[in-house]
ZAMARGU-4260 file (C-alpha; in steps of 0.2 Angstrom, whole numbers, plus 5000, padded with zeros to 4 digits):
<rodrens>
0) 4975/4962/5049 | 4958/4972/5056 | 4970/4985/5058 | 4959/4998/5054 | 4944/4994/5068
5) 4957/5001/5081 | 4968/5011/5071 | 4954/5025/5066 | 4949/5026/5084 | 4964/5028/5092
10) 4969/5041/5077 | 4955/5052/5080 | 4960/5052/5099 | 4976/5055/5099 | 4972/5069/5086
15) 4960/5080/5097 | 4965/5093/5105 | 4983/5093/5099 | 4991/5096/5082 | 4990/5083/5071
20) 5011/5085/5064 | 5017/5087/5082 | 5008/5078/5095 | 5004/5060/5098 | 4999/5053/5081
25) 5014/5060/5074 | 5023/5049/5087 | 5012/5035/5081 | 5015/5038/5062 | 5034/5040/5064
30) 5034/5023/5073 | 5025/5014/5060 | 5033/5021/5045 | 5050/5017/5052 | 5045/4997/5056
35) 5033/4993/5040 | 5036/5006/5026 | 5050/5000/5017 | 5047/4982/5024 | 5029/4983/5017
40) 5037/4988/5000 | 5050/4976/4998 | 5039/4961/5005 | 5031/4954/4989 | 5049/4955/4979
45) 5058/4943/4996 | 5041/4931/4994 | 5047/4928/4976 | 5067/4930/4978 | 5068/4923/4993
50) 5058/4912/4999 | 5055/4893/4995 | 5035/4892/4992 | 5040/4905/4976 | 5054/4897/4969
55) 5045/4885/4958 | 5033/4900/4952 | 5048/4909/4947 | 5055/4894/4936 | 5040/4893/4927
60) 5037/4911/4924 | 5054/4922/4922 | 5044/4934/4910 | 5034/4938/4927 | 5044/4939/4940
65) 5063/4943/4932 | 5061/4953/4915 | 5047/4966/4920 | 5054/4969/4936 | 5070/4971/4927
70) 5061/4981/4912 | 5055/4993/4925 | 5069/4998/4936 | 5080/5002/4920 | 5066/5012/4913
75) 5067/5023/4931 | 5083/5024/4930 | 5085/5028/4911 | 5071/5043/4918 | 5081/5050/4930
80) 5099/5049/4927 | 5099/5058/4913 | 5102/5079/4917 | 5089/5092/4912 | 5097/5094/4896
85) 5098/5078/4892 | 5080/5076/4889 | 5066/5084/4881 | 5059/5088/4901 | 5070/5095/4917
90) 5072/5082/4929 | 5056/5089/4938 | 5045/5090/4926 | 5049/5069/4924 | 5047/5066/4942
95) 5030/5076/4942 | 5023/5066/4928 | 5028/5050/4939 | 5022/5056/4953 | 5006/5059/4944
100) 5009/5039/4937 | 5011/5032/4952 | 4997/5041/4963 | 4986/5033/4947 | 4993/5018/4951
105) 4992/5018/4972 | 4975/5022/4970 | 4971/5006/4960 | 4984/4996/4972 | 4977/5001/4987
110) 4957/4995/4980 | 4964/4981/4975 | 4974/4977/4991 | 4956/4978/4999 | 4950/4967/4988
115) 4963/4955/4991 | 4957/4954/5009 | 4940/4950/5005 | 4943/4936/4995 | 4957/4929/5008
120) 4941/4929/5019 | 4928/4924/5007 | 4939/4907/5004 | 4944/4904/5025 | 4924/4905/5025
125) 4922/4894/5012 | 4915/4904/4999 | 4928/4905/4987 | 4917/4900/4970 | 4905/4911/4975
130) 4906/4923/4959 | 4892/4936/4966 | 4903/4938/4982 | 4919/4940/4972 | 4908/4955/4962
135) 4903/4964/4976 | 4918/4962/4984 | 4929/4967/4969 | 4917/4984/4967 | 4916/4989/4987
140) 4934/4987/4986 | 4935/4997/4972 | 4922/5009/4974 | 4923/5012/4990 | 4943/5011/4993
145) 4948/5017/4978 | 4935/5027/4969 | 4929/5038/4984 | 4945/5040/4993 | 4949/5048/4978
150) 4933/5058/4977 | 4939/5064/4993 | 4957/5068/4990 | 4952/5078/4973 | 4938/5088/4987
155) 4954/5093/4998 | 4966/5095/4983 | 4977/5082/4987 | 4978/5074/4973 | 4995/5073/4966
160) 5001/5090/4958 | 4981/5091/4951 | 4982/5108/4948 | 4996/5106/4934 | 4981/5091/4925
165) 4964/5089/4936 | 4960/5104/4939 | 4959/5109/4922 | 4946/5097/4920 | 4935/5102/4936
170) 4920/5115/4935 | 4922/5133/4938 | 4913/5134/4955 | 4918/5118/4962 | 4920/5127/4978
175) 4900/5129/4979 | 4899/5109/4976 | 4912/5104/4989 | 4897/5100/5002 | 4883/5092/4990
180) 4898/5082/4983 | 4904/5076/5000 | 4886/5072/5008 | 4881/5063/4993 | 4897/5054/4993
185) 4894/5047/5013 | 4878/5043/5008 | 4883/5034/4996 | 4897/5023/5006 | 4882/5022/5021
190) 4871/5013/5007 | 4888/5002/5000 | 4892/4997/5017 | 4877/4992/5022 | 4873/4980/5006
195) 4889/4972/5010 | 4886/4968/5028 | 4868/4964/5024 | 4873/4952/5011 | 4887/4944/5022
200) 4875/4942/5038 | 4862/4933/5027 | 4872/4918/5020 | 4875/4902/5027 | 4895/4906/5028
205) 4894/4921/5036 | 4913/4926/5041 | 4914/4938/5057 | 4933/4945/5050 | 4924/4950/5034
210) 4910/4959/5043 | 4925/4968/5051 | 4936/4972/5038 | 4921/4981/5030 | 4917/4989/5045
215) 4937/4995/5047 | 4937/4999/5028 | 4921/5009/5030 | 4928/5021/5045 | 4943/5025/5036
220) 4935/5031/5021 | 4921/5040/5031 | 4937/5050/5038 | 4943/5055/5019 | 4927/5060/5016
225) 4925/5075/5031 | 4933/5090/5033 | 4949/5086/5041 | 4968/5087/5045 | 4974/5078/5027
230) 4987/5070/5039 | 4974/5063/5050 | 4967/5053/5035 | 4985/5050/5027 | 4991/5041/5043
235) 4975/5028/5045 | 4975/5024/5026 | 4991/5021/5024 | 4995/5013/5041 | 4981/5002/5038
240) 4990/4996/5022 | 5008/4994/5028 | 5002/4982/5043 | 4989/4974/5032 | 5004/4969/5020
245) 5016/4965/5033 | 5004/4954/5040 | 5001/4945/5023 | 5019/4943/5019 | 5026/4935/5035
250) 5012/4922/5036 | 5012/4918/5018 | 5029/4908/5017 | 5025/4899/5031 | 5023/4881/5024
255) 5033/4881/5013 | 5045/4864/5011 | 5062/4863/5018 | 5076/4864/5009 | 5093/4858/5005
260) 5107/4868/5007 | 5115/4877/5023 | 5111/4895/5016 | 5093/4889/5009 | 5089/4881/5026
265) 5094/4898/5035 | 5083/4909/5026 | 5069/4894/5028 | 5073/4897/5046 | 5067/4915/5045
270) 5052/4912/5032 | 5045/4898/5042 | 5042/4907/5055 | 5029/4924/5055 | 5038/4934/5069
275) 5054/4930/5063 | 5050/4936/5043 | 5039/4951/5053 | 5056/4955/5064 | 5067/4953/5046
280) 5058/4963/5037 | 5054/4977/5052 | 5073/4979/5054 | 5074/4981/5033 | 5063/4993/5034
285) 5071/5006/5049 | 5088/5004/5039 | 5082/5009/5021 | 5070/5022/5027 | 5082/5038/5025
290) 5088/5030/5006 | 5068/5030/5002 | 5064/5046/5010 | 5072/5055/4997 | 5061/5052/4983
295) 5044/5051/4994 | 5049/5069/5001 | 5058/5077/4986 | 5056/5094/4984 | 5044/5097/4998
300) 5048/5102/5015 | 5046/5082/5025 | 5044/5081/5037 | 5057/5066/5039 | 5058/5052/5050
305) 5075/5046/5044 | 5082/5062/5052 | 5076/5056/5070 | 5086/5040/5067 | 5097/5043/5058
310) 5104/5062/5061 | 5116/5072/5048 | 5118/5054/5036 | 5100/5057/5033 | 5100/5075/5029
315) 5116/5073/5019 | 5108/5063/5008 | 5094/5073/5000 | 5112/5083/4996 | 5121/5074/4989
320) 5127/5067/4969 | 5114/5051/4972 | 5101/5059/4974 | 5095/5054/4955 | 5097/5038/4958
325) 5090/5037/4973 | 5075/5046/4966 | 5074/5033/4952 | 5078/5019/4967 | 5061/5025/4974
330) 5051/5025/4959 | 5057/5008/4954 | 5055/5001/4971 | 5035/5006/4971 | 5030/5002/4954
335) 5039/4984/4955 | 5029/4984/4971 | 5015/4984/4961 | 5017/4972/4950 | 5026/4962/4962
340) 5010/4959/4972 | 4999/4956/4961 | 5012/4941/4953 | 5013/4934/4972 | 4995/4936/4979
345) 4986/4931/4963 | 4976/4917/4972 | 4966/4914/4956 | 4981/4904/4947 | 4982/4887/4956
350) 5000/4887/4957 | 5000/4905/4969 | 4988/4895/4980 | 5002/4882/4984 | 5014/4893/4985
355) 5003/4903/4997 | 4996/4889/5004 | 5001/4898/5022 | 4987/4912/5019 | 4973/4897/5016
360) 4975/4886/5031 | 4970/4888/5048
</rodrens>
């Protein structure tokens, strides 16, 4: 789960002296989009639908982990399917306004996936009623994952599409500012990081994976923050991400009680055990990576990885009469993701803690 401690190293390495889009990290990045991706996407929905630990959880609450789902797929759908004359927008401008929605959303899901990580520590270390931790946790995640990574994607205008809505917002001579902005902005995550660690090495249940998931945390946003290769920072951040959730989701199910029933006892089988969920989901995720592609790459130039697997099916399908729904498919698949996590990894409702019982104990 510390992915980041040798994940941003080994980035920057394999980064000098070579182009970022076609030498070794692009290699790196191709391989760990392919394996986690997709599987990092669809994990949170197969810890509710298919899993034993969740299936009480979603009895109890069907509102949570049926309806909305539901709710927001057809409301995807609904968006896309439609022609350009059907609506009041062209298919574009719909996809533009939620790509703007989502990249709102990412941001906050990201921070709050930090977060999440901090308080798994925080309760392994025994400091889970702690509600000064939890603060500082919840505001360096936040702050420093959420807030100044965006700081730093509005610097190097890669926001989603903010020209068509930031911008308009953003001072004249922003260009003059770029630097002050920036050096204020790594100052400020310096001063952040070293409260947190301070805080951390002072108490009596000081946690060494804590220390180093705010160390990892802090490299990767001290990247964002300097001049660089956008796809430099978008392979660490994101990587980090995928491997931190995939590592979540195949140890959550983990303790989860044996059931009855051939089919039942077969997926138990798999859930059980965390390199075979890890192995499940990797195998997921190479299969659906062309079908996802199309909406994450729609209307720009790729690159694509499903084309290095997959060949022509690949490239026929940014082509063909699905690629509405495909669109919409993609869409739907993140924002359920969304909410999806946050219904399986709430650990603050007593019932997510059982069924999660296999991210608590040693």
């Amino acid at each position: 789960m510390q992915s980041a401690l040798w994940l941003t190293p080994l980035a920057l390495w394999l980064v000098h002296g070579s182009g970022a889009r076609s030498g070794p990290l692009d290699t790196l990045y191709f391989a760990i989009t392919a394996l986690f991706w997709i599987g990092h996407r669809l994990g949170s929905a197969w810890l509710a639908y298919g899993t034993e630990a969740y299936r009480p959880l979603l009895r109890a609450e069907p509102v949570r982990f049926v309806v909305l789902p539901l709710l927001v797929t057809a409301a995807c759908f609904a968006i896309f399917l439609p022609p350009d004359t059907a609506l009041p927008f062209t298919r574009m401008e719909r996809f533009i306004g939620l790509a703007i929605l989502d990249y709102a959303a990412s941001t906050w899901h990201f921070g709050a996936q930090h977060f999440g990580a901090l308080s798994l520590y925080r309760a392994r270390a025994g400091q889970a009623a702690c509600a000064r931790t939890r603060r500082r946790d919840r505001l360096f995640a936040l702050g420093v994952g959420g807030a100044l990574v965006f700081l730093a994607d509005v610097i190097a205008g890669a926001a989603a599409y903010q020209n068509l809505w930031l911008n308009r917002w953003l001072p004249a001579n922003l260009i003059s500012l770029l630097e002050p902005v920036r050096t204020g902005a790594t100052l400020l995550l310096c001063a952040a990081t070293a409260m947190m660690l301070w805080r951390e090495l002072s108490t009596p249940h000081r946690s060494l994976p804590r220390v180093l998931y705010i160390l990892g945390l802090a490299a990767m946003v001290a990247v964002a923050l300097q001049p660089r290769s956008l796809f430099l920072f978008l392979a660490i951040w994101t990587s980090q991400h995928w491997l931190l959730a995939s590592g979540l989701m195949s140890r959550t199910p983990s303790q989860e009680p044996t059931p009855a029933g051939r089919m039942r006892r077969l997926l138990h089988a798999v859930n059980s055990r965390g390199w075979a969920l890890a192995a499940f989901v990797m195998l997921i995720s190479v299969i659906l990576l062309p079908l996802f592609e199309v909406e994450a790459n729609w209307q720009e130039a790729g690159p694509y990885y499903g084309d290095r697997i997959f060949g022509a099916f690949a490239v026929a399908l940014r082509t063909s009469p699905f690629v509405p729904a495909l669109l919409a498919l993609g869409f739907a698949s993140g924002f359920v993701h969304y909410l999806m996590d946050r219904n399986v990894y709430r650990l603050s409702d007593a019932r997510v803690r059982i069924a999660a019982r296999g991210l608590l104990t040693a």
